[in-house]
LUMBA-297056 format. One record per residue: residue number from 1; residue in one letter; x, y, z of N, C-alpha, C in turn. Coordinates in steps of 0.1 Angstrom, whole numbers. Layout:
! residues N
> seq, type, n.xx, n.yy, n.zz, ca.xx, ca.yy, ca.zz, c.xx, c.yy, c.zz
> NUM, A, X, Y, Z, X, Y, Z, X, Y, Z .
...
//
This chain:
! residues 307
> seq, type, n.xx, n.yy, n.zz, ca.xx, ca.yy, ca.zz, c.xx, c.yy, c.zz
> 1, X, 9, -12, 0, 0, 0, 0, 9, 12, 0 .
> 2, X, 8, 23, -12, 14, 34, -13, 8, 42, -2 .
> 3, X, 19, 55, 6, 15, 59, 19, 25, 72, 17 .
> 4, X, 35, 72, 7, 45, 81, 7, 38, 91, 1 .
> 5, X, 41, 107, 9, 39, 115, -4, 26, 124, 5 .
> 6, X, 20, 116, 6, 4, 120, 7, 1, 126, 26 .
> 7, X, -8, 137, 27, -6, 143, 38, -13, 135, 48 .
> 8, X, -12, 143, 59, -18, 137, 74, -25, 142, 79 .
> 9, X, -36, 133, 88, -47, 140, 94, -44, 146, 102 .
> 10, X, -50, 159, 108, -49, 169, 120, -59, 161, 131 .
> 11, X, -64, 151, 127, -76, 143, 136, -71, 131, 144 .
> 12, X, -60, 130, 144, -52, 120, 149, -50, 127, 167 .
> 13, X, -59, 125, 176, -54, 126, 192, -50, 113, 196 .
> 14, X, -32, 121, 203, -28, 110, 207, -26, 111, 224 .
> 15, X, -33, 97, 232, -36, 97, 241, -23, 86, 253 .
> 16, X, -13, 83, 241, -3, 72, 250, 7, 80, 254 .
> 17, X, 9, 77, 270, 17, 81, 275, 11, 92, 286 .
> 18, X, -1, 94, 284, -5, 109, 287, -12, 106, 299 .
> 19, X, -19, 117, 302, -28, 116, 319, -41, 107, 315 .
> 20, X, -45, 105, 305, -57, 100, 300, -57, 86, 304 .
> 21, X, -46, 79, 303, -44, 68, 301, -38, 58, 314 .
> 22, X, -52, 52, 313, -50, 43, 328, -60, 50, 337 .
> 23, X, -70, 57, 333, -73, 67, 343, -89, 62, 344 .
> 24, X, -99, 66, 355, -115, 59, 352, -123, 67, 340 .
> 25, X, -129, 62, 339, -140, 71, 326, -145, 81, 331 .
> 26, X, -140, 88, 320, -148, 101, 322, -159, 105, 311 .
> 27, X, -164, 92, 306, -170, 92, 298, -188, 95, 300 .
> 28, X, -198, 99, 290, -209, 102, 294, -215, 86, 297 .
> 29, X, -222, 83, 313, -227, 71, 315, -238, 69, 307 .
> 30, X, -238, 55, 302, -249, 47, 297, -261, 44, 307 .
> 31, X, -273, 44, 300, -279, 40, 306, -285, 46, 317 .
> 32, X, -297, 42, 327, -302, 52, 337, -292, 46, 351 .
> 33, X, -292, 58, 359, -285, 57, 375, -273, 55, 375 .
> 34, X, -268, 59, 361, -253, 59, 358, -249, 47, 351 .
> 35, X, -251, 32, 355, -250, 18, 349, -235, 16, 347 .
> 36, X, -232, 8, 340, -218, 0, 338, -216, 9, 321 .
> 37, X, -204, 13, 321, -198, 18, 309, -200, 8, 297 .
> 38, X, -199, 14, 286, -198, 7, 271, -187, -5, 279 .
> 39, X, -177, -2, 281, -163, -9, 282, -169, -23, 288 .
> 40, X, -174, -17, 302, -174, -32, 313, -185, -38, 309 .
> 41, X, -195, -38, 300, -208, -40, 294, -198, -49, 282 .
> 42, X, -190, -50, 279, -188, -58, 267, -178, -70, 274 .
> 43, X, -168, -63, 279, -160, -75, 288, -166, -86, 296 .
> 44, X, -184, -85, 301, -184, -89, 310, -197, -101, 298 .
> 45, X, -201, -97, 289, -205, -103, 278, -195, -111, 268 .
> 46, X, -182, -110, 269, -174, -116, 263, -166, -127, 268 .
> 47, X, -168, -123, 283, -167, -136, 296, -173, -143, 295 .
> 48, X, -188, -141, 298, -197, -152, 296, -203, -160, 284 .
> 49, X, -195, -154, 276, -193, -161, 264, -185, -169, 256 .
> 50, X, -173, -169, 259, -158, -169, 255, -151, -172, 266 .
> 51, X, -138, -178, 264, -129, -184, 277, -121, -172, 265 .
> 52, X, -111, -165, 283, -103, -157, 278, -108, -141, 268 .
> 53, X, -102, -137, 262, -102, -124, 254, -106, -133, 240 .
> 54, X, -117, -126, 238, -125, -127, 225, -117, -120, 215 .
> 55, X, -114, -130, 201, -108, -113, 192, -124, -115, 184 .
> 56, X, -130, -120, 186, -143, -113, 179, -144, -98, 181 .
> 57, X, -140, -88, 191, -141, -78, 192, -127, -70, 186 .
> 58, X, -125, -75, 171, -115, -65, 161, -124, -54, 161 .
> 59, X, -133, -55, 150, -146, -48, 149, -156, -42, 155 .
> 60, X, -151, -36, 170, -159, -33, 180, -174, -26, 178 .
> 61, X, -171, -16, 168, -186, -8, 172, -199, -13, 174 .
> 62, X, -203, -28, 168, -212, -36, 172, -217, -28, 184 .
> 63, X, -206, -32, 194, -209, -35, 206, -211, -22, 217 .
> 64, X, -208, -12, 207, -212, 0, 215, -226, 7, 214 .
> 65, X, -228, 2, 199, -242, 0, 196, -255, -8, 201 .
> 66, X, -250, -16, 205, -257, -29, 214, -261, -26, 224 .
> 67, X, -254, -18, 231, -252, -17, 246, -258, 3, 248 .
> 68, X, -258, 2, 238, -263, 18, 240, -277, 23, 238 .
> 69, X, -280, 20, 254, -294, 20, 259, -299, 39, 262 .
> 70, X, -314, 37, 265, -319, 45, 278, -313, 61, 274 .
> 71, X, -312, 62, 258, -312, 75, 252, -296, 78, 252 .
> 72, X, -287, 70, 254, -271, 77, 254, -270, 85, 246 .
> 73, X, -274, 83, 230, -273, 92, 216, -275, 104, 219 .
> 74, X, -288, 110, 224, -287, 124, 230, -283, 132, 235 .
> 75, X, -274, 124, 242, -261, 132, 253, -250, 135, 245 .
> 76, X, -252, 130, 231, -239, 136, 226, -230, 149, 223 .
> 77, X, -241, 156, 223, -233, 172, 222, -234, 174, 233 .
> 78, X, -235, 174, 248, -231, 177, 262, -219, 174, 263 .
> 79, X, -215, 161, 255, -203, 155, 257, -188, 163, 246 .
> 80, X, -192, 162, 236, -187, 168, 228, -182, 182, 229 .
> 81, X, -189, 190, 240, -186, 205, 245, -176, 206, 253 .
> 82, X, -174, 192, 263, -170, 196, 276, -151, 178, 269 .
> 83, X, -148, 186, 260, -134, 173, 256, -124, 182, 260 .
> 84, X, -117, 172, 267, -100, 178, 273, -89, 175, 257 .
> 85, X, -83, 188, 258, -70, 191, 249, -64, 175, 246 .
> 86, X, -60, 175, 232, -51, 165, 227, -40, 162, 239 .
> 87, X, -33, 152, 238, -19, 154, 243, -13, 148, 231 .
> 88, X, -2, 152, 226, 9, 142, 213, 15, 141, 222 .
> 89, X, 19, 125, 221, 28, 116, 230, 44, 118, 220 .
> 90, X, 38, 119, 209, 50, 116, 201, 52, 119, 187 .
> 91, X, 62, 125, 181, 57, 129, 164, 53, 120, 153 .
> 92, X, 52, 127, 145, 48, 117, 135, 57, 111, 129 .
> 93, X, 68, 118, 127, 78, 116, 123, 88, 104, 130 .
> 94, X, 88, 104, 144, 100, 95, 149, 88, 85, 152 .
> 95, X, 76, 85, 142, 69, 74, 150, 58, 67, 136 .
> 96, X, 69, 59, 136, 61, 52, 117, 43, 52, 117 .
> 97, X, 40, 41, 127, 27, 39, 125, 21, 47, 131 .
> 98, X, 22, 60, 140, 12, 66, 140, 12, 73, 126 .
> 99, X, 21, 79, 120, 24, 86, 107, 16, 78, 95 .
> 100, X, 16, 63, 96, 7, 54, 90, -11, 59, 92 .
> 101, X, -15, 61, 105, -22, 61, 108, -29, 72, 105 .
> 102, X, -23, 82, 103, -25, 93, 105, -28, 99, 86 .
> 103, X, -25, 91, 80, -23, 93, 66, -33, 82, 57 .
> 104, X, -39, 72, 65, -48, 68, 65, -61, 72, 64 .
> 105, X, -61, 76, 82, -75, 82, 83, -76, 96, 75 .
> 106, X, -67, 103, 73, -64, 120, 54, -75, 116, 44 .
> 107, X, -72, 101, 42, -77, 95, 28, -90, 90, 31 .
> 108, X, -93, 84, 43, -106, 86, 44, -115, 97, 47 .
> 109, X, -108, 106, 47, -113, 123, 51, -118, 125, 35 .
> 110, X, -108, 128, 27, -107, 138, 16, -114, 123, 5 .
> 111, X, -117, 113, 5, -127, 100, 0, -141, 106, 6 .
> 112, X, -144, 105, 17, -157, 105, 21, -166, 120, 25 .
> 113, X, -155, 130, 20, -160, 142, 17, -163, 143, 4 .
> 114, X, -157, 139, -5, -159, 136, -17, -172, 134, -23 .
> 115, X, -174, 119, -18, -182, 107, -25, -192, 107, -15 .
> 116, X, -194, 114, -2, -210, 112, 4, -219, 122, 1 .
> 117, X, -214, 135, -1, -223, 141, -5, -227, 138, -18 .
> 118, X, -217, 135, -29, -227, 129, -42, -233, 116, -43 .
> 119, X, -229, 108, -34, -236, 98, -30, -249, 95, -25 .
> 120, X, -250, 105, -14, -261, 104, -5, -265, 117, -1 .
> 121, X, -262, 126, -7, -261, 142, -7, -263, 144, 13 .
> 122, X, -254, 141, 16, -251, 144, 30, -234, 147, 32 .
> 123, X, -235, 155, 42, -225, 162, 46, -210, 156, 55 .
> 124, X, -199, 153, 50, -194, 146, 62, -186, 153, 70 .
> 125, X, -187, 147, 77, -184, 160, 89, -168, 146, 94 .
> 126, X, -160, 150, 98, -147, 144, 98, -146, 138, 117 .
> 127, X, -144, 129, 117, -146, 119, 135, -130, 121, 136 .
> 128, X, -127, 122, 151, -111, 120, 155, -112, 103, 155 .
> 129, X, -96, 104, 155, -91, 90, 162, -83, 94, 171 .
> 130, X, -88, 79, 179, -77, 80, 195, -69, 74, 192 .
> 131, X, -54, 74, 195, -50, 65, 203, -44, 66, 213 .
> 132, X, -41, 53, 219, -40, 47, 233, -34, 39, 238 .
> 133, X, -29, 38, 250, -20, 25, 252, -29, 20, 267 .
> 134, X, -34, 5, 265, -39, 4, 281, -56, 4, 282 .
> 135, X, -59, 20, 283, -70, 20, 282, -67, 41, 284 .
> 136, X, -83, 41, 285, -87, 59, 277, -102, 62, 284 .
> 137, X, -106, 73, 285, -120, 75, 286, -124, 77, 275 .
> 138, X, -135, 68, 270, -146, 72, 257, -158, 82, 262 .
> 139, X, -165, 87, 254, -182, 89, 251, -187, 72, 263 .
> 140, X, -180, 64, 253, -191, 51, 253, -182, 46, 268 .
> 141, X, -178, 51, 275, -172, 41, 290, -156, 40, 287 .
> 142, X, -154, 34, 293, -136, 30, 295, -134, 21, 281 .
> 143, X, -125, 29, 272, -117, 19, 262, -106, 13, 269 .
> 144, X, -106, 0, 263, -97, -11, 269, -90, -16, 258 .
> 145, X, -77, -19, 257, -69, -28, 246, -76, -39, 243 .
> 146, X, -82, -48, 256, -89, -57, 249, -101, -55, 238 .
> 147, X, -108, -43, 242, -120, -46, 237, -117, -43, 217 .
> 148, X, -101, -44, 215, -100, -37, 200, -108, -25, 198 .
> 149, X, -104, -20, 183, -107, -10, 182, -127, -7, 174 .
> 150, X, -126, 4, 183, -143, 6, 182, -147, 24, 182 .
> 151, X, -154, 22, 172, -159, 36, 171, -169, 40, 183 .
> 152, X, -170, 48, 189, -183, 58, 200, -189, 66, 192 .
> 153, X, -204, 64, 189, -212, 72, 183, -218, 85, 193 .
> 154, X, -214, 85, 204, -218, 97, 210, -204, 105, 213 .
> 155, X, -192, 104, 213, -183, 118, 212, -180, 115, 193 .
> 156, X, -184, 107, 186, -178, 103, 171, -167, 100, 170 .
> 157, X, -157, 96, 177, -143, 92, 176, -141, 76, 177 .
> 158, X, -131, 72, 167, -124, 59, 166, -115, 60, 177 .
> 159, X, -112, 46, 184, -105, 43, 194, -94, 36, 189 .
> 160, X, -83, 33, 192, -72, 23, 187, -60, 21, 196 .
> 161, X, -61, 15, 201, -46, 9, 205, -37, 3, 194 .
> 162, X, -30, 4, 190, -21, -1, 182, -13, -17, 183 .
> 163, X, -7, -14, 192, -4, -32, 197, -15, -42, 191 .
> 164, X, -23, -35, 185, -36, -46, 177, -34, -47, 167 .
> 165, X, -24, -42, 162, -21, -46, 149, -8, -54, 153 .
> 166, X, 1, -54, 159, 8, -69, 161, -1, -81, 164 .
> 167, X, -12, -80, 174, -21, -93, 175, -26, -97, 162 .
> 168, X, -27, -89, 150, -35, -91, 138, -24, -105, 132 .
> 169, X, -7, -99, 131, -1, -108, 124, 1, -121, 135 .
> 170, X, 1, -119, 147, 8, -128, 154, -5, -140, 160 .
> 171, X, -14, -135, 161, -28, -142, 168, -41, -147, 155 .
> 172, X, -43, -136, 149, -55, -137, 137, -48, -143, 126 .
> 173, X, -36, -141, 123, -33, -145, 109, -34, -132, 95 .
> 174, X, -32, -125, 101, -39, -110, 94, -23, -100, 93 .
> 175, X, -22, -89, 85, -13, -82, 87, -11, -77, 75 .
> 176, X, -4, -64, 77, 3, -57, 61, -7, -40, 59 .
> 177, X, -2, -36, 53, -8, -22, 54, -18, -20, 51 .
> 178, X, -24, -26, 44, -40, -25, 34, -49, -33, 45 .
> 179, X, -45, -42, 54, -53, -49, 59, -54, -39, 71 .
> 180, X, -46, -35, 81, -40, -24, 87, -51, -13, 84 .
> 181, X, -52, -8, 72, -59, 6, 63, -74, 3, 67 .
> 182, X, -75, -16, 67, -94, -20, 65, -100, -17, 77 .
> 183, X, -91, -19, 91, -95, -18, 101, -100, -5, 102 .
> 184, X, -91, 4, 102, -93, 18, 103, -106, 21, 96 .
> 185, X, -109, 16, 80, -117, 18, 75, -129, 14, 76 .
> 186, X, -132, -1, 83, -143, -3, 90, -151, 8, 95 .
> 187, X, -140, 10, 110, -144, 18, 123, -149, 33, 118 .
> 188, X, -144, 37, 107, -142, 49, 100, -160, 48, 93 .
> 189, X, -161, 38, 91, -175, 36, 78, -187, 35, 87 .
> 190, X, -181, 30, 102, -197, 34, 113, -199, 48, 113 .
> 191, X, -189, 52, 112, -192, 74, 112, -205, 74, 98 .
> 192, X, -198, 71, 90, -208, 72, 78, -217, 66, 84 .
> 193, X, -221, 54, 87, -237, 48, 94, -244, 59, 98 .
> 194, X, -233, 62, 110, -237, 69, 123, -246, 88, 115 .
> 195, X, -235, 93, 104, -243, 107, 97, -254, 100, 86 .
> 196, X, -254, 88, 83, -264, 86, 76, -279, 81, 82 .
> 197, X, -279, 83, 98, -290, 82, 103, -292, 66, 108 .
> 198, X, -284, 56, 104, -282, 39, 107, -283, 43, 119 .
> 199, X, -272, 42, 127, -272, 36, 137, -284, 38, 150 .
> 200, X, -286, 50, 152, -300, 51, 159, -309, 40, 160 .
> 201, X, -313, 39, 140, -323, 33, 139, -320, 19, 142 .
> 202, X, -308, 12, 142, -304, -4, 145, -303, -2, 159 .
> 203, X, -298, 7, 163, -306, 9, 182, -321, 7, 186 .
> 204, X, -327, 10, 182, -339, 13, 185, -344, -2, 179 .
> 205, X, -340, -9, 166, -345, -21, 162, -341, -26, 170 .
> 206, X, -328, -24, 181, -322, -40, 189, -331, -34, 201 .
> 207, X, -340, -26, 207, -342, -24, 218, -355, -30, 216 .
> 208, X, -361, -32, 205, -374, -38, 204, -373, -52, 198 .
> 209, X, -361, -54, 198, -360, -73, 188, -370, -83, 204 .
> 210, X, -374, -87, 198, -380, -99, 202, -372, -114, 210 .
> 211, X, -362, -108, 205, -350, -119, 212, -336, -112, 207 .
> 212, X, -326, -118, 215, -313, -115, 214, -311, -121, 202 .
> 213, X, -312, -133, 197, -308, -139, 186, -311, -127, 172 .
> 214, X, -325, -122, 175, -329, -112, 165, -316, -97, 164 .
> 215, X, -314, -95, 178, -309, -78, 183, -295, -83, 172 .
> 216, X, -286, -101, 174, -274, -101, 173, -277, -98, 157 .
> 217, X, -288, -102, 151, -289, -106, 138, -285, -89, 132 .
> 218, X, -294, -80, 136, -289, -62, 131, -277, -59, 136 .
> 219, X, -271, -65, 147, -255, -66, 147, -251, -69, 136 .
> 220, X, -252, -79, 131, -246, -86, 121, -245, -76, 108 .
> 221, X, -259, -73, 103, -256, -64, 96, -248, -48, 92 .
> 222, X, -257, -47, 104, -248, -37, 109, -231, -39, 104 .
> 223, X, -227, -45, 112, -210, -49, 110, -207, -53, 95 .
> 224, X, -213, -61, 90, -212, -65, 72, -212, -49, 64 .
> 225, X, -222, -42, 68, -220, -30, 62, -206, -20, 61 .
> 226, X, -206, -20, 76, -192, -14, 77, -184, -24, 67 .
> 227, X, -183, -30, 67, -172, -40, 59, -174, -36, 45 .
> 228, X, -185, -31, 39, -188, -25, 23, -181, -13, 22 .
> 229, X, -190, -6, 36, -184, 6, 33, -165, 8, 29 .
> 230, X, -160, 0, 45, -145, 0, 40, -142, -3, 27 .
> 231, X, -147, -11, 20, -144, -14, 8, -146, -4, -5 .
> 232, X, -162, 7, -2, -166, 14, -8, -152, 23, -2 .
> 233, X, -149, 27, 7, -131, 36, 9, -125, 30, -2 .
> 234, X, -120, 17, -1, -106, 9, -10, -108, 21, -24 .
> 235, X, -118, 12, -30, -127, 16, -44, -124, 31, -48 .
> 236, X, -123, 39, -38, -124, 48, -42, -113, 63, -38 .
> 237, X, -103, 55, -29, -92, 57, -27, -82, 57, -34 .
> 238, X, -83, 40, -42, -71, 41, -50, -73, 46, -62 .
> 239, X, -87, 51, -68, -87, 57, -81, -81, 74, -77 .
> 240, X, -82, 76, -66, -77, 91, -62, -63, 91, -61 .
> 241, X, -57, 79, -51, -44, 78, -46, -33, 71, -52 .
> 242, X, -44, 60, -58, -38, 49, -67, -29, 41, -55 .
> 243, X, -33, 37, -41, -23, 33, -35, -26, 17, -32 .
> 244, X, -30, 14, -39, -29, -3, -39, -18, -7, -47 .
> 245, X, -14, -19, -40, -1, -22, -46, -5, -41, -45 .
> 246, X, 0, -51, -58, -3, -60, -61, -5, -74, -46 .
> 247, X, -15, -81, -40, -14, -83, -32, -23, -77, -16 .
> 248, X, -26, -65, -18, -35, -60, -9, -46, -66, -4 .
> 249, X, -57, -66, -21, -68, -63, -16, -67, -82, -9 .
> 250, X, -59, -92, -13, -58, -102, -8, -53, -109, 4 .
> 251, X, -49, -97, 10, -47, -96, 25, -59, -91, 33 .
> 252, X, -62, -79, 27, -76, -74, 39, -91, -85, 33 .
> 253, X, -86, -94, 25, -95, -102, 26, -96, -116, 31 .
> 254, X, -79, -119, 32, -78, -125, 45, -80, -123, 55 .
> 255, X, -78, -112, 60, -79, -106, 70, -97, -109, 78 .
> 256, X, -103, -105, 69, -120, -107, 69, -126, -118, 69 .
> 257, X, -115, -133, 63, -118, -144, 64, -117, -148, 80 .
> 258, X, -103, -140, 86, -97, -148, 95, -109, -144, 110 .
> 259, X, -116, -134, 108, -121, -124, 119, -135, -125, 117 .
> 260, X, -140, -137, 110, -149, -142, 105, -159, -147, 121 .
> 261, X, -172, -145, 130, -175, -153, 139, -176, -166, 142 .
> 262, X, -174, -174, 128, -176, -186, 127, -162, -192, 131 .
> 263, X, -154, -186, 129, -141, -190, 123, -134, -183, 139 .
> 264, X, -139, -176, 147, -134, -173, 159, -141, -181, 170 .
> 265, X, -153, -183, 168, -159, -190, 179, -151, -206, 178 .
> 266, X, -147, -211, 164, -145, -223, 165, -132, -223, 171 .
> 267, X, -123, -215, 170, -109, -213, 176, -113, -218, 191 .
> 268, X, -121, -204, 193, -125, -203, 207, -125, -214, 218 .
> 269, X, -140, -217, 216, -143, -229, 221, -149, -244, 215 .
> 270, X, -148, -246, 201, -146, -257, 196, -157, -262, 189 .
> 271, X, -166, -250, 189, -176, -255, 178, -187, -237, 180 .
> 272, X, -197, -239, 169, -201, -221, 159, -216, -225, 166 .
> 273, X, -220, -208, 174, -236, -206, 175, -239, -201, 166 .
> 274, X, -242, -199, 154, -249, -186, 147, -257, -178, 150 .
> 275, X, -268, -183, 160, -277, -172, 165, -269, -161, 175 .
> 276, X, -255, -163, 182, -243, -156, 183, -239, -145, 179 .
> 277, X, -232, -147, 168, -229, -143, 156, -232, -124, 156 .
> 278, X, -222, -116, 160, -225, -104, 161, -220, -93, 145 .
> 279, X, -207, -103, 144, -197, -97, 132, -203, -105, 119 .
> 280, X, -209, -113, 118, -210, -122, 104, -202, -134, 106 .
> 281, X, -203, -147, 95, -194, -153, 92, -182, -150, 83 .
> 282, X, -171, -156, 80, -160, -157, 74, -164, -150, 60 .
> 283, X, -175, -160, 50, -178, -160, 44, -185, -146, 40 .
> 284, X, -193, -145, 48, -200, -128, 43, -195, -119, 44 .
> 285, X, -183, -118, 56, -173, -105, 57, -165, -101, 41 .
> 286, X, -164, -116, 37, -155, -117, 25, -162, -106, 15 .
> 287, X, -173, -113, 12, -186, -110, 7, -187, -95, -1 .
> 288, X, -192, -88, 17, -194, -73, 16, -179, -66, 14 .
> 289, X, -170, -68, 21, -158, -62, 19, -159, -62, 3 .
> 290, X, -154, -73, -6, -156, -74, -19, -165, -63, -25 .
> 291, X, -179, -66, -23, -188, -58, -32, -186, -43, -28 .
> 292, X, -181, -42, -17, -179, -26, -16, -166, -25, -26 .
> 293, X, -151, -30, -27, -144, -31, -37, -146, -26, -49 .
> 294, X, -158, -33, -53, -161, -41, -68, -170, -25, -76 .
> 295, X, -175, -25, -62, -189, -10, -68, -182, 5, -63 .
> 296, X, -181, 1, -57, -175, 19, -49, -185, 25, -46 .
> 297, X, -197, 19, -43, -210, 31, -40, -216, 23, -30 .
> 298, X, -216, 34, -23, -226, 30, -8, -241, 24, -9 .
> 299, X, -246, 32, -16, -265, 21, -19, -259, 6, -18 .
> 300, X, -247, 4, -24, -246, -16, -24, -244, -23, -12 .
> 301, X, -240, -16, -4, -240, -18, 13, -250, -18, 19 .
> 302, X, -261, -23, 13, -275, -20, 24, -276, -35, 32 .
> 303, X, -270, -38, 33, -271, -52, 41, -285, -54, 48 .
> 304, X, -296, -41, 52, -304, -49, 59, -317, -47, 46 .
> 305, X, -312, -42, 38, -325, -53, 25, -322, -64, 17 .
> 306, X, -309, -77, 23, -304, -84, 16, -309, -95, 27 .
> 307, X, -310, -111, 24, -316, -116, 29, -306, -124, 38 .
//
């Protein structure tokens, strides 16, 4: 993946090293009488589901959407008023992968300003990224390294610890810059959800599903979509940047195979729930990621009018 050359986001806050980190949430509570943060609401769901650290949670925003009861969305601009100053831990320069990162999330800036308003004639308004070492205060509760990286629809920022892209090559089978790029561009493509009015509405559908099996099922799509969108990014990136280089797109499609639910739960613990199933299978992640590739336009990512 070509990365030379091309500038850097000003949206990159860096939170490692700093007072932020390691510290309790100062995040707006979920839920009534204060309740359990995004954070401990997923950990304590991934315990009783999973032996050990789930990587089912590459793809986090699922799960902040899940858990985001009792009106959180509203509180957003209360929260958004009252954000403490960046700290840069470190430059870009003496520091590759933030400088990666940082030039990443540029192209998803100047792509998705682009192509949403003639897409979907809406406005994009540009989300920070965190990162972090450890853990951080979100919007959505305490970010944790475990929980991977996950977008908060109520301050609009991506979360990331980076050490998750070593677990990518060393634990998932995953790795390389483009794959690296997908993550970002997942987490990056709930923002789009989130300005295109989705995510509310897949809140409000999981608070009325009829069963968890139903709530995980608009999980699922939900997350398949993000996976188009990233792709509707790829698509439309390299005709700007031209920065795919031979090999990519067959990494972050490994990548998608490896991070598959089916394909984690069996790691896990030795055999697949589907009615589980928050991310998709192997198979569909492949899927959407692809068709977003293939089309470059967002209408093809509608995952919840596809059967």
């Amino acid at each position: 993946m070509e990365t030379d050359g091309y500038r850097q986001s000003d949206n990159v806050e860096d939170r490692r090293g700093s007072s932020f980190a390691g510290g309790s949430s100062g995040g707006v509570g979920m839920g009534t009488g204060g309740g359990l943060g995004i954070g401990a609401i997923i950990v304590i769901f991934l315990i009783a589901h999973f032996t050990g650290i789930d990587p089912r949670v590459l793809m986090g925003g699922a799960e902040a959407i899940n858990n985001m009861r009792n009106g959180g969305q509203v509180q957003q601009n209360a929260y958004q008023q009252d954000q403490p100053a960046p700290t840069q831990a470190n430059t870009n320069e003496a520091d590759p992968m933030k400088r990666f990162v940082s030039i990443v999330l540029a192209q998803t800036e100047d792509v998705w300003t682009k192509i949403l308003p003639e897409q979907e004639n809406v406005q994009y308004t540009r989300p920070r990224l965190v990162l972090f070492s450890g853990s951080t205060p979100s919007g959505c509760g305490q970010a944790q390294t475990a929980m991977g990286p996950f977008y908060c629809p109520i301050d609009r920022k991506v979360y990331l610890d980076m050490s998750f892209f070593n677990d990518m090559k060393q634990r998932y089978g995953g790795g390389g810059d483009f794959a690296y790029a997908y993550v970002i561009a997942h987490e990056v493509g709930h923002h789009v959800q989130n300005l295109l009015g989705i995510l509310p509405k897949v809140q409000q559908m999981q608070e009325n599903a009829p069963s968890e099996a139903v709530a995980n099922g608009y999980s699922v799509k939900l997350e398949l979509m993000a996976d188009c969108l990233a792709g509707v990014w790829a698509n439309n990136a390299n005709q700007q940047f031209k920065l795919l280089d031979p090999g990519d797109v067959e990494k972050a499609l490994a990548t998608a195979q490896a991070i598959g639910d089916d394909r984690l739960q069996q790691q896990a613990r030795g055999y697949v729930v589907p009615d589980s199933f928050t991310h998709g299978s192997a198979a569909q992640r492949q899927q959407w990621l692809t068709t977003g590739l293939k089309t470059g336009q967002v209408d093809s990512c509608n995952t919840f009018k596809q059967q």
